[in-house]
C-alpha positions in Angstrom: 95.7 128.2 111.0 96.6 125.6 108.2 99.5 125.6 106.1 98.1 127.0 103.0 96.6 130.5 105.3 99.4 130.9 107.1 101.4 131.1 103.3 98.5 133.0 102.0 99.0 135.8 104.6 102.8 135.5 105.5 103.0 136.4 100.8 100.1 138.8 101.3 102.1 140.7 104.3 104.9 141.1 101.9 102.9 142.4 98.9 103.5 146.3 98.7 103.7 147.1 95.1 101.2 147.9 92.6 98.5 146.1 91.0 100.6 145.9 87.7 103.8 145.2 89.6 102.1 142.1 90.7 99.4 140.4 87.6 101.0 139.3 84.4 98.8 140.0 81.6 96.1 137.1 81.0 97.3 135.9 77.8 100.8 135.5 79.9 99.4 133.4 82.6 97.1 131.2 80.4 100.4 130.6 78.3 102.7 129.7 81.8 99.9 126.9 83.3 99.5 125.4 79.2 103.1 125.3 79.3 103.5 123.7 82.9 100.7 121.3 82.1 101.4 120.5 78.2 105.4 119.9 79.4 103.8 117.2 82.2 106.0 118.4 85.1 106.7 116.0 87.5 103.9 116.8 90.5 105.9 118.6 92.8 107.0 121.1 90.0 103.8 121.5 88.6 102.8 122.4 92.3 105.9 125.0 93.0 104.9 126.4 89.7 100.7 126.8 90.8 101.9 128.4 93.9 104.4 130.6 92.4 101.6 131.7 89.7 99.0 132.2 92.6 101.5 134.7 94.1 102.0 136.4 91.4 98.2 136.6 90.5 96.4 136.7 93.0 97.4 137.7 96.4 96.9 141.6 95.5 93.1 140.7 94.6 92.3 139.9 98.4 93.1 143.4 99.3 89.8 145.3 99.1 91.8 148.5 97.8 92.5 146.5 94.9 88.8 145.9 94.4 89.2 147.3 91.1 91.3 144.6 89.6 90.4 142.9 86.2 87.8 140.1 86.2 89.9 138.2 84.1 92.9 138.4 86.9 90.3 137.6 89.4 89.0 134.5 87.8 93.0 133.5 86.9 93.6 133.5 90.7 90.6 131.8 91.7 91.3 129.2 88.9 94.5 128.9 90.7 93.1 128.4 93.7 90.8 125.6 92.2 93.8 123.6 90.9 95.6 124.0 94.2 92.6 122.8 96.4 92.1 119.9 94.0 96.0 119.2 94.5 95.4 118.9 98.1 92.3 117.2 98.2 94.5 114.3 96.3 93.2 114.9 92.8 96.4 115.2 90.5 96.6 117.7 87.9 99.7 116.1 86.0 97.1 113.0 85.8 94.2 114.8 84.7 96.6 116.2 81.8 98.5 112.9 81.1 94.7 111.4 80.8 93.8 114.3 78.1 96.5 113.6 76.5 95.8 109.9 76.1 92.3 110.8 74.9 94.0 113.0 72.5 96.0 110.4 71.2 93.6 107.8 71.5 91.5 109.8 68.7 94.4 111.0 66.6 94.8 107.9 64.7 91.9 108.4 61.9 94.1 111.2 60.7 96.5 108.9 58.9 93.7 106.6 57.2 93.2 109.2 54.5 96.9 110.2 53.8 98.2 109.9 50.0 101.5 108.7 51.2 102.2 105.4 52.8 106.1 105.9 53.1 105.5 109.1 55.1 103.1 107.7 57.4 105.3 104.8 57.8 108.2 107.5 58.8 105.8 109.0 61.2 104.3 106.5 63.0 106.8 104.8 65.3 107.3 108.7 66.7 103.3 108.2 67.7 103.7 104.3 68.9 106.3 105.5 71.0 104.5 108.5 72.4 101.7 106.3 73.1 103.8 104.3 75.1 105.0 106.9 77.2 101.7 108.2 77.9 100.6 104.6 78.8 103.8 104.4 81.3 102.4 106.8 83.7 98.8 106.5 83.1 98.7 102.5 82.2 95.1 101.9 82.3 93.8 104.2 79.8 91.4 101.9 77.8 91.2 103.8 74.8 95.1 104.5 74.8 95.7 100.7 75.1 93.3 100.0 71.8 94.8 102.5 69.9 98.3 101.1 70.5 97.3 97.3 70.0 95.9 98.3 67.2 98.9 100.7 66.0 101.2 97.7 66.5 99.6 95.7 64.5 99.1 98.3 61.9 102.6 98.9 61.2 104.1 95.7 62.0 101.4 94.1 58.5 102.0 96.9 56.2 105.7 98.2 57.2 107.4 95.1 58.3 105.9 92.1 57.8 105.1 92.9 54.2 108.2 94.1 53.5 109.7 90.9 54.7 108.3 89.1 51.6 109.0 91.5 49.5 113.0 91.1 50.6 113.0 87.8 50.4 114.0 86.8 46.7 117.0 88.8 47.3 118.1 88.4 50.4 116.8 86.0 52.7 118.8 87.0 56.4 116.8 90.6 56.3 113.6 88.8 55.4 113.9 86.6 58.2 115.1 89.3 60.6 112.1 91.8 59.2 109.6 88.8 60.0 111.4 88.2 63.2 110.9 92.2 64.2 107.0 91.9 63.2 106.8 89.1 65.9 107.8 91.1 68.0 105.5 93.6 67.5 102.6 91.5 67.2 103.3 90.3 70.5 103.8 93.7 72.0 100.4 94.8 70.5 98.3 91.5 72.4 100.1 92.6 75.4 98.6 95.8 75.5 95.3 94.4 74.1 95.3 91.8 77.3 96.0 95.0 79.4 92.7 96.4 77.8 90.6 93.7 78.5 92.0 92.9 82.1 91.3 96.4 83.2 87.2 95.7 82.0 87.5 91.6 82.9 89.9 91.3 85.8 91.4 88.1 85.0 90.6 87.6 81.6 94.5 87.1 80.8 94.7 84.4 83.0 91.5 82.6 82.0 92.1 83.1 78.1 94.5 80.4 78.8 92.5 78.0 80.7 89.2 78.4 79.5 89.3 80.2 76.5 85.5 80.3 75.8 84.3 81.9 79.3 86.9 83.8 79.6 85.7 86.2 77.5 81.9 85.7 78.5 81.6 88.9 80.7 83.1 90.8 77.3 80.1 93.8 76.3 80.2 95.4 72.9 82.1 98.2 74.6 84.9 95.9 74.2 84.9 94.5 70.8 87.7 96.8 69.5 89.9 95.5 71.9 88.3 91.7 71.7 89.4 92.0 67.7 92.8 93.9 67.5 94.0 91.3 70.2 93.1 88.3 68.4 94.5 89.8 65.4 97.6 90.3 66.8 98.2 87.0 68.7 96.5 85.1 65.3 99.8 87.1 63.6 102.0 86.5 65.9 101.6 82.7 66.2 101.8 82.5 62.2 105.1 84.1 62.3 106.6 81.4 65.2 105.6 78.2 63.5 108.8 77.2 65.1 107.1 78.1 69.0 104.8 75.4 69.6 104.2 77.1 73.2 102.4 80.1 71.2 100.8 77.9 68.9 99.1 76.0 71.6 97.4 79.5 72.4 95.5 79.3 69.4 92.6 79.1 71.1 92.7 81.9 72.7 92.6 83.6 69.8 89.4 81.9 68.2 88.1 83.0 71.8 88.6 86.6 71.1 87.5 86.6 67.8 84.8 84.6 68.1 83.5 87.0 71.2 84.2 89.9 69.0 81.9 88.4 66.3 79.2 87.4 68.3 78.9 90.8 69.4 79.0 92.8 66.3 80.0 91.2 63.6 79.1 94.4 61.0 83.0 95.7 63.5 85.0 97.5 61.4 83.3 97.6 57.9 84.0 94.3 57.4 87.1 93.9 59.0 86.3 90.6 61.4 85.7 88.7 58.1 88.3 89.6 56.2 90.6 88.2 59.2 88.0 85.4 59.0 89.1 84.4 55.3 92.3 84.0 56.6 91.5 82.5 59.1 89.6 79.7 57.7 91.9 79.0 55.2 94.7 78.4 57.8 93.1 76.3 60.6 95.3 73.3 61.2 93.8 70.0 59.6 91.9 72.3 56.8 88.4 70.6 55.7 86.7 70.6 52.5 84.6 73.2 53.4 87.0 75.6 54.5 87.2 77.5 51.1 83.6 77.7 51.7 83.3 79.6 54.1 86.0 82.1 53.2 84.0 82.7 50.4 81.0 83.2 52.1 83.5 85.9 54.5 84.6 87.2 51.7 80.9 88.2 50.1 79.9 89.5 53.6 82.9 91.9 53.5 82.6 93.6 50.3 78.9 94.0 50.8 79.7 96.0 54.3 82.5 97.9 52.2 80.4 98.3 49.1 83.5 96.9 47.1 85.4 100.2 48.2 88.0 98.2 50.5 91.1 96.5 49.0 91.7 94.3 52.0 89.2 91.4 51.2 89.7 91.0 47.7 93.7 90.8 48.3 92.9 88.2 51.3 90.5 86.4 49.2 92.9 86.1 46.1 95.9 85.0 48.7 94.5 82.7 50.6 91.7 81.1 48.8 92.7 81.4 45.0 96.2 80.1 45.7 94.9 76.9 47.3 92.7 76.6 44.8 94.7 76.8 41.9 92.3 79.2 40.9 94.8 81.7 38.4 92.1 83.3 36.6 89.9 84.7 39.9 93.2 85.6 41.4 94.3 87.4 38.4 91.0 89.5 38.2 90.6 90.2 41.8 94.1 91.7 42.5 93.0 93.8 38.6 90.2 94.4 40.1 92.4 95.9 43.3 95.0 98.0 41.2 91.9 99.5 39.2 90.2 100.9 42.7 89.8 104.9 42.6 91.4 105.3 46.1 90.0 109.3 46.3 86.5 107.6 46.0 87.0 106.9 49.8 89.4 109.3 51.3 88.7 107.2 54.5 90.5 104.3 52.9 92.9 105.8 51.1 96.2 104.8 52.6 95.0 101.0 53.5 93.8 100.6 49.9 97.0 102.1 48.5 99.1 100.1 51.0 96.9 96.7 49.7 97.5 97.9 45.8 101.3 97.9 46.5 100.7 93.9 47.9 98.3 93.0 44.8 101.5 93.9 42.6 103.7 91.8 44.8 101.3 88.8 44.3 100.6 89.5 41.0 104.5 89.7 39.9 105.2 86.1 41.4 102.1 84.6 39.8 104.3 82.0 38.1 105.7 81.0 41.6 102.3 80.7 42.6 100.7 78.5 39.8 103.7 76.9 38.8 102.1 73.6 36.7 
């Protein structure tokens, strides 16, 4: 006789009272396991609590005088039963839950891309980074949890830190510094978790990035161009914040590996997304050639054809980096018009990106002096 029988009939041999005595109501014990599973008990509670539940539920039903019992009490126990079996056969409930959970939050972060209010989402969304990274501290390899916090990071680190660094600057130029120093940070953190993705898909990619950039990310699929993008994003961000590091600006080509990978594979990603980085990008390459502004431009066209001239981002990227070096005042003036004169309801999609880049095209456009000064 195994342990689990001899418990089994050691609790059965005690159980005297009545059928009610003994089964909660189902509502009741659906409501104790979503509790016990939603609170992500450590494993051995989570287990004490199953067993306690199975007594409770279930150890009258094996009495054939209590044939009569509800099917819905039966099917409790046996569901029970189920969960303890899986327990013992080494399958872990508090993982399976700590994994849905990850999915969950993995897929929760559309919901914000359509909110009217930047300041509150900015409020909010440390609480989420931060439950992200608990989620990710006991189940660390969770692919889809690690791309939604690389690209979280990087997220909130542009529009609520970084940018608001510039914006502090005129008047007072220690918070700026410290703001652009906390944005580093976070940059960083985000291509951490972005490596993690891609090691867990190409063991060793981390490694290799830094070695032999271009085959390191050879074995990368299209499954993995989220995570091939947000990365090099981040580390491109993070190196033009520590000008001062030449370590991390030696790494830059990893980063033209990533991207590069990322647009070879699908370079429609994100609506447009790869080439507005790429208009950046171009237009900030060390030793810039003459046909640089070129190419941005030819970035830029690409991206407002995928966003059908509904996105902010490249025309505020196109006007910053390519007008400015230009000396082009009049296309800067009428692209960041252009911006502030965007219906943002037109797509509800967009709606807090493009009202987050309107609030940028009236930073640029209020130094304009600064910028053309003759």
């Amino acid at each position: 006789m195994n342990a689990t029988e001899q418990f089994l009939r050691q609790a059965n041999g005690r159980s005297s009272r009545r059928l009610q005595d003994l089964l909660p109501q189902p509502r009741a014990f659906a409501k104790s396991c979503a509790c016990a599973l939603a609170l992500l008990l450590p494993g051995s509670f989570v287990v004490v609590a199953l067993l306690w539940l199975y007594r409770r539920c279930t150890l009258g039903a094996m009495r054939p005088r209590l044939a009569r019992c509800s099917t819905v009490c039966k099917r409790s126990g046996a569901l029970v039963l189920l969960v303890l079996a899986a327990l013992a056969s080494g399958c872990s409930v508090r993982n399976y839950a700590i994994n849905s959970v990850g999915d969950a939050l993995a897929a929760s972060g559309s919901g914000f891309g359509s909110d009217d209010d930047p300041e509150l989402v900015g409020a909010a969304a440390p609480f989420s980074l931060k439950l992200m990274e608990s989620v990710l501290a006991e189940s660390p390899n969770h692919r889809g949890l690690l791309l939604a916090a690389t690209q979280g990071f990087v997220q909130y680190a542009y529009a609520y830190v970084e940018l608001k660094a510039d914006e502090l600057e005129d008047t007072d130029l220690k918070a700026a510094h410290e703001q652009r120093e906390r944005a580093r940070r976070f940059y960083l953190r985000a291509r951490n978790y972005g490596l993690h993705g891609l090691e867990v898909a190409v063991p060793g990619v981390t490694k290799a990035l830094k070695t032999d950039p271009a085959n390191a990310v050879s074995k990368a699929g299209s499954e993995d161009v989220g995570l091939l993008y947000w990365t090099g994003v981040a580390w491109a961000a993070a190196i033009s914040l520590s000008k001062d590091d030449p370590f991390l600006v030696a790494e830059l080509p990893a980063v033209e590996a990533l991207v590069g990978r990322a647009f070879a594979l699908d370079e429609t990603f994100d609506r447009g997304g790869l080439h507005v980085f790429m208009i950046n990008y171009e237009m900030s390459r060390a030793g810039l050639s003459a046909g640089a502004p070129a190419r941005a431009r030819k970035h830029f066209a690409r991206a407002v054809d995928l966003t059908e001239g509904m996105h902010a981002a490249p025309y505020v990227a196109f006007a910053e980096a390519v007008c400015i070096a230009e000396r082009n005042r009049a296309e800067f003036q009428r692209l960041l018009r252009g911006v502030l004169a965007l219906d943002v309801a037109k797509k509800p999609e967009w709606r807090l990106v493009n009202l987050v880049m309107q609030r940028r095209a009236r930073w640029l456009l209020g130094r304009i002096e600064k910028f053309f000064a003759d």
